[in-house]
Each structure stands twice: as C-alpha cells, then as structure tokens.
RODO-2510 file (C-alpha; in nm, 4 decimals, decimal comma):
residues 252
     n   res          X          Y          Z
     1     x     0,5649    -4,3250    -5,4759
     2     x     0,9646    -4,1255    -5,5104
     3     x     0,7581    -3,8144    -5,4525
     4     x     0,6352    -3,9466    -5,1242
     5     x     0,9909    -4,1336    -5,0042
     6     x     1,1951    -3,8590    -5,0657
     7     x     1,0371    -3,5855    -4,8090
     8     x     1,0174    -3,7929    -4,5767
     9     x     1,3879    -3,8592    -4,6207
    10     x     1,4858    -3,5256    -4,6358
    11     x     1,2792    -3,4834    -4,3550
    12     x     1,4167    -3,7207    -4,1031
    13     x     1,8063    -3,6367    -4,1764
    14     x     1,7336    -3,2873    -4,1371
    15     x     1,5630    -3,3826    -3,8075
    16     x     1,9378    -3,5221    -3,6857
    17     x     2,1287    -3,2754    -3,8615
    18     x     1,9070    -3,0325    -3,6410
    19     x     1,9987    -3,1700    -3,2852
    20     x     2,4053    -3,2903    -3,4165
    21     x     2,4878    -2,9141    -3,5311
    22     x     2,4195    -2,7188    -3,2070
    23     x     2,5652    -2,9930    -3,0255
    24     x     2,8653    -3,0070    -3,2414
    25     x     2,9074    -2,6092    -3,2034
    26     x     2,9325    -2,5997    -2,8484
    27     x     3,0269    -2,9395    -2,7143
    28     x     3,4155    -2,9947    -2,5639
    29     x     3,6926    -3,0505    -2,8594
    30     x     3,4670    -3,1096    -3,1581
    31     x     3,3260    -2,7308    -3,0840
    32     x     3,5945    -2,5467    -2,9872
    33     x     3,6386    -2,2069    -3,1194
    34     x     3,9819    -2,2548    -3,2953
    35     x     3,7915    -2,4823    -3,5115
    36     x     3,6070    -2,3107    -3,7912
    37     x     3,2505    -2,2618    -3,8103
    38     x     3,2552    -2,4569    -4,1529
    39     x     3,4334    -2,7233    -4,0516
    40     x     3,1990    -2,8083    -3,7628
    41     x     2,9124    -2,7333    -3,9760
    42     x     3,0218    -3,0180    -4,2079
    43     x     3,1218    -3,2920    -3,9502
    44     x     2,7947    -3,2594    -3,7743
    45     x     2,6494    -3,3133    -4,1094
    46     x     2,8886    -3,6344    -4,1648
    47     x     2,8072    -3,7685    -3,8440
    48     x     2,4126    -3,7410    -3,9622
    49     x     2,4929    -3,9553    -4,2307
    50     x     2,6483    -4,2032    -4,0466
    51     x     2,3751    -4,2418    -3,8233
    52     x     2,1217    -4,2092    -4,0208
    53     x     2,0518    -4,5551    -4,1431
    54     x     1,9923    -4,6957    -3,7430
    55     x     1,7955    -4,3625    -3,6725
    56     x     1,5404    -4,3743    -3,9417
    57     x     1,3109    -4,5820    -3,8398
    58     x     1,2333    -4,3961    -3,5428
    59     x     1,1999    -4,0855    -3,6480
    60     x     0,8274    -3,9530    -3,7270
    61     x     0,6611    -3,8678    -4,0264
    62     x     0,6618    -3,5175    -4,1461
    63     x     0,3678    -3,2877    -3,9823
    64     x     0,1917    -3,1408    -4,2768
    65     x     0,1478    -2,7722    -4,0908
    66     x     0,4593    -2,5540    -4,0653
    67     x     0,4138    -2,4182    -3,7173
    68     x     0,4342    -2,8295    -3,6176
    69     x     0,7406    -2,8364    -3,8448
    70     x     0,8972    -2,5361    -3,6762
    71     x     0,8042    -2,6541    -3,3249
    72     x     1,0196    -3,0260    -3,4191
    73     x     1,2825    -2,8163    -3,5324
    74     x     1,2829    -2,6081    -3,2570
    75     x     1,2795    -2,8604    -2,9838
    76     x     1,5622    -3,0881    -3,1477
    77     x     1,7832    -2,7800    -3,1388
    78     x     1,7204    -2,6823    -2,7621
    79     x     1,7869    -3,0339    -2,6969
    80     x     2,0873    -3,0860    -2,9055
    81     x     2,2315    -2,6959    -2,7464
    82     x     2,1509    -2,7766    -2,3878
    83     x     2,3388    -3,1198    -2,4111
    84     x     2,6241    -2,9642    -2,5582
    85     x     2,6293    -2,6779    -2,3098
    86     x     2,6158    -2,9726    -2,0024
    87     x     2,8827    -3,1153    -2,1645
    88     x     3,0613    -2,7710    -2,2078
    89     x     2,9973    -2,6862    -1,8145
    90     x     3,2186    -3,0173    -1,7285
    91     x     3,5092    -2,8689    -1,9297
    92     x     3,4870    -2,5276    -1,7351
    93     x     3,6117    -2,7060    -1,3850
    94     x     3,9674    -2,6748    -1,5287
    95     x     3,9352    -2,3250    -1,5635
    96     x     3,8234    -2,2577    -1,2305
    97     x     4,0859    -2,4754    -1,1031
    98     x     4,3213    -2,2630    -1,3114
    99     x     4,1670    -1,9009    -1,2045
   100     x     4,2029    -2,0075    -0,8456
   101     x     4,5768    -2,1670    -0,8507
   102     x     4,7028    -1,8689    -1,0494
   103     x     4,5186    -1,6603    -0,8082
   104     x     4,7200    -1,7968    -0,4942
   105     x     5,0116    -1,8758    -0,6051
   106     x     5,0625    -1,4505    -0,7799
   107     x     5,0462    -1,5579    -1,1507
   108     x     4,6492    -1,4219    -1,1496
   109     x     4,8493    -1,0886    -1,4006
   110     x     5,0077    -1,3305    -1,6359
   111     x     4,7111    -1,3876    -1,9441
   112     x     4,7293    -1,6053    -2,2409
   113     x     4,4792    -1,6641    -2,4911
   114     x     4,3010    -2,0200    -2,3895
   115     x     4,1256    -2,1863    -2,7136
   116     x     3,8659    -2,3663    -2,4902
   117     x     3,6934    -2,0109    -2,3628
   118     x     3,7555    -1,8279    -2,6698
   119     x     3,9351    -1,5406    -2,5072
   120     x     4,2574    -1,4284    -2,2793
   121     x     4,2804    -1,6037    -1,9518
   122     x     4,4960    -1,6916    -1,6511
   123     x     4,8044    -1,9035    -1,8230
   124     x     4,7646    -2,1705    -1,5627
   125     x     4,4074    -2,1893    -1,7245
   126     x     4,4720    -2,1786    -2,0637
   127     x     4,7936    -2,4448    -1,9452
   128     x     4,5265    -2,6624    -1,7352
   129     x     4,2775    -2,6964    -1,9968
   130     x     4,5213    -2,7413    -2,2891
   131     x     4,6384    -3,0743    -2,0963
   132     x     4,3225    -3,1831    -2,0314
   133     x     4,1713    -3,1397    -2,3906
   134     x     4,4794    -3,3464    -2,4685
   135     x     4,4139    -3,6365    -2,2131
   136     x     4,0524    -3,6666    -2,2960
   137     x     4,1767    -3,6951    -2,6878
   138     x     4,4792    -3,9557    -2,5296
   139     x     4,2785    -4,1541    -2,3001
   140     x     3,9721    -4,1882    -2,6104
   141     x     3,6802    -3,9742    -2,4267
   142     x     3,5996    -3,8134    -2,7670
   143     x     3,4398    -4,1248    -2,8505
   144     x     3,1915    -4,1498    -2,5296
   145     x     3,0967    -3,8123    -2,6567
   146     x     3,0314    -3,9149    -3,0009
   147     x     2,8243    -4,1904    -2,8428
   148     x     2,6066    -3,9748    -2,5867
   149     x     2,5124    -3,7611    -2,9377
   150     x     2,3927    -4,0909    -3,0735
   151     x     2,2574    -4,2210    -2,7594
   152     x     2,0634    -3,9039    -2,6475
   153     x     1,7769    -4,0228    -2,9085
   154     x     1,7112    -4,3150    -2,6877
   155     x     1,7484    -4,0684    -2,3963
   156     x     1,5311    -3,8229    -2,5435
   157     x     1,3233    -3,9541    -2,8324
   158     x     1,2232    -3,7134    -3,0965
   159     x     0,8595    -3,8226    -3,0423
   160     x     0,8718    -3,7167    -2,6489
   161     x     0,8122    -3,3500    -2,5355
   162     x     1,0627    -3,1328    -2,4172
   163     x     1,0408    -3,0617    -2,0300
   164     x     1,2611    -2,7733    -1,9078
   165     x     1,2396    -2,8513    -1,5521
   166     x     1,4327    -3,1726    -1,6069
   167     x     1,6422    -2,9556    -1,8201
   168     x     1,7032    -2,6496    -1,5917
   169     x     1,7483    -2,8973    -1,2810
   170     x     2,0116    -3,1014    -1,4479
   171     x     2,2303    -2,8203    -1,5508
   172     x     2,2198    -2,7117    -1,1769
   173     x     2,3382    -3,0084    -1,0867
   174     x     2,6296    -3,0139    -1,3518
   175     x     2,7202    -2,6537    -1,2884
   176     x     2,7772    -2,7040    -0,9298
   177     x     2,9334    -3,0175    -0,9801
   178     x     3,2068    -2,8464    -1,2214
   179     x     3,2949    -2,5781    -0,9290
   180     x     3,2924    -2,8164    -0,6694
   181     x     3,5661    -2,9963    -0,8996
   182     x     3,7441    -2,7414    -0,9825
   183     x     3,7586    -2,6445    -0,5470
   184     x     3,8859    -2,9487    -0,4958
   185     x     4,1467    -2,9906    -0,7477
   186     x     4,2607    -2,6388    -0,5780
   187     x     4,2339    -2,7629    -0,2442
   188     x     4,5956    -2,7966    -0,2229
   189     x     4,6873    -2,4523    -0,3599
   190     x     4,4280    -2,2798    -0,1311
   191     x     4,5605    -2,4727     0,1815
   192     x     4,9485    -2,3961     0,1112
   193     x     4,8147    -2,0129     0,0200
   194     x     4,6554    -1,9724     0,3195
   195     x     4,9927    -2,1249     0,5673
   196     x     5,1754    -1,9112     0,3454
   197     x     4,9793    -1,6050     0,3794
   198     x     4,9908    -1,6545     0,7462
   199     x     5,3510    -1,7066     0,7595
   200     x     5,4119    -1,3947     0,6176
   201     x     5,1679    -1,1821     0,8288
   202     x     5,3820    -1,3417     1,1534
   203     x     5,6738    -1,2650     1,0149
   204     x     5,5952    -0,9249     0,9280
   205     x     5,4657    -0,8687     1,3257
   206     x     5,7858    -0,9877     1,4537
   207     x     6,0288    -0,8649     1,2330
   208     x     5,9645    -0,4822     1,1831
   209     x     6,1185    -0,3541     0,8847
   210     x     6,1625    -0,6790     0,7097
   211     x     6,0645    -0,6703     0,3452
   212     x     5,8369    -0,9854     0,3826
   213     x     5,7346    -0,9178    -0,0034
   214     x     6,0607    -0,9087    -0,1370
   215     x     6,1875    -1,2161    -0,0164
   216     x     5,8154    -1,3541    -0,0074
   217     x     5,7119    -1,3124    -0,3676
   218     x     5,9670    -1,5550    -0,5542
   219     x     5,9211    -1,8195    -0,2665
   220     x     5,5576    -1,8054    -0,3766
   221     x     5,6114    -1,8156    -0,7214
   222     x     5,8554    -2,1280    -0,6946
   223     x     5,6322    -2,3028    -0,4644
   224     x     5,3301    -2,2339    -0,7122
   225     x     5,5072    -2,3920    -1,0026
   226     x     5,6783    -2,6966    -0,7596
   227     x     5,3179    -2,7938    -0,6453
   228     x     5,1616    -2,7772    -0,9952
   229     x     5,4236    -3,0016    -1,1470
   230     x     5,3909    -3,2134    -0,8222
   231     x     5,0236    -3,2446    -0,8501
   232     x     4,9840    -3,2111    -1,2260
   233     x     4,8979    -3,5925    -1,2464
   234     x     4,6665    -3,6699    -1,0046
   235     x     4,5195    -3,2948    -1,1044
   236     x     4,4568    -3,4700    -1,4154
   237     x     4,3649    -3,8612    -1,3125
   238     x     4,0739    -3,6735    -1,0632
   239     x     3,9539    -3,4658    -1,3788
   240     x     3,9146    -3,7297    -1,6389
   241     x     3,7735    -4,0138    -1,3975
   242     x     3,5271    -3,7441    -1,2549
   243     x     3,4828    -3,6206    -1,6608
   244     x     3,4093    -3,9925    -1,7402
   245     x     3,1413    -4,0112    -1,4537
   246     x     2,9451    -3,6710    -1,5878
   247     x     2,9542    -3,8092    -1,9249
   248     x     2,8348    -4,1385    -1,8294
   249     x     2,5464    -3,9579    -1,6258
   250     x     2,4574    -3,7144    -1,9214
   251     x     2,4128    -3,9690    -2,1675
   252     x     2,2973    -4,2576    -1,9701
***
C-alpha cells in the first residue's frame, strides 16, 4: 500500500516543482540574475511545498512508460518557461523607455551594469528599472505573481495539452504591448528631442559660426535630467497600473 502512495507522491510534487523552477528562473524579481542559481532553485522548491497540499488532488497518476513521463515533464516546463518569459517581456518596457530617453536626451555613452538584463546598459535603464523593481516590491505586485504561478494550474491544467499557437500568439501580443509602453512613457522625451533638435538646426542656419553644440549640449543634458525628475512619477504610476493589467491578463 506505502509502496504505491509514495510514487505517486513523489510524482505529483515533482510535477509542480517542474513548472515553479523555470518560472522562478526567469520571472521579474524572484529570477533575477543577482540572485543565485541556488537560491532560486530552493524557493521554487519551497513554494512546491506550500502548494502542494491544494494541488494534489488534481494532478494525474503517474504514466507507467517513460517517454509519457518525459513528455509531462516536458510540457510543465515549456509552460512554466513561457509564463515566466511573458512575465519577463512586461519588465523589458522600462528598458526601452530607458534606451530611448538616454538616447535623446545624450546620456546613450554613459553604461552601468543593470541587474534586471544581466549585463551593462544605458544608466537611465539600469536607473528606470531599479525604481520600478522597487515599486512593484513597495506597492505588493510580487504577490499577484506568486498567485498567477499558483493560478496558472487552473489556467492550464496539467491534464490539458499544450497548444503553441495560443502560446506564440500571446507572447506577440505581450511583446508589442511592452514597446508600445515603453514609446509612450518616452513620448515626452522624443517630443522635447525633436523641438530641440529643430531649434538647434534653425539656429545653426541663421547664426553662421555659432557653436550650436557647445552651448547646446549642457542645455540638453539639464533638460534631460529636469524632465526625468519631472515625470519620474507618473513614469512610474503608468508602468505599474499598466504592469498590474498584463499580470491580471496573464494569469486570469
């Protein structure tokens, strides 16, 4: 009778720990790089224990062939990756944000290392998405995350097959969305670049001989950093009601 429980045990927390670690390893703040591999590992393995006992029930019982086993496995890791990587594609709208605003406002040669893309970008990136990973941590987000991980098995059931149309269309949809966002949180930078830009171009035709460059570069650079810190909050109250409407969608 033991001999028979405990497989199927085994089976069915290894079927959650399966779908929780990929999505642990790449989604927003709980995957980030800084974090160590270990670490993640381990709370993704936590957070199968917790949610275990209400998952159970549901899960099936142990196919007796190994390619069937494989094939489970298989499919509760794609799903458990590709949700973490929609997830992940919200988080990237800062950066754009941050690539473009450094771009036209001169600050595009100024890198820093930014923990949420695991390499050196644009320090109003890096600067953008430090705040944000902050606000979403502030304003409690983390925990409609941990929620869509434990409400993607009544989203997607472990018992239902895996279509990739749905998949591929919906992270379309989500990558889109995230440049559109990050666009329009630039929208002001791009509209004062382009005035400026034009400014300068007149000024240079009437004036020949004027060092429009000189005198142009630090009124740039001032203006950059007075709109950011102008804009900085409603930058951020745009990003983490628009963040709470993707998460909302992803996990239903």
């Amino acid at each position: 009778m033991l001999s028979n429980i405990l497989p199927a045990e085994i089976f069915a927390f290894l079927l959650i720990t399966v779908r929780l670690a990929p999505l642990i390893m790449v989604v927003p703040i709980f995957g980030e790089r800084s974090i160590p591999q270990r670490v993640r590992v381990g709370f993704a393995m936590m957070l199968a224990m917790v949610i275990y006992p209400t998952l159970s029930s549901s899960m099936p019982p142990m196919p007796t062939s190994p390619i069937a086993l494989a094939a489970i496995f298989f499919k509760e890791m794609s799903i458990g990756l590709l949700i973490g990587l929609t997830m992940r594609i919200l988080m990237s709208a800062m950066h754009t944000a941050g690539s473009v605003i450094a771009f036209q406002t001169g600050l595009s040669a100024v890198q820093a290392f930014d923990p949420s893309q695991g390499t050196q970008s644009v320090v109003v990136a890096a600067l953008l998405n430090l705040i944000a990973t902050v606000m979403i941590l502030a304003t409690n987000l983390h925990h409609l995350m941990l929620r869509g991980m434990v409400y993607s098995y009544d989203k997607f059931p472990v018992t239902d097959t895996l279509v990739m149309a749905d998949f591929a269309s919906v992270a379309v949809t989500f990558v889109s969305s995230s440049f559109l966002l990050g666009f329009q949180i630039a929208s002001p930078f791009i509209v004062y670049a382009m005035i400026y830009n034009l400014s300068l171009g007149l000024i240079a035709r009437m004036v020949q001989g004027f060092q429009v460059f000189f005198v142009g570069m630090p009124i740039n650079l001032f203006m950059g950093f007075f709109l950011t810190m102008s804009l900085l909050s409603s930058i951020m109250n745009l990003f983490l009601g628009r963040f709470r409407e993707h998460l909302l969608a992803v996990i239903g």
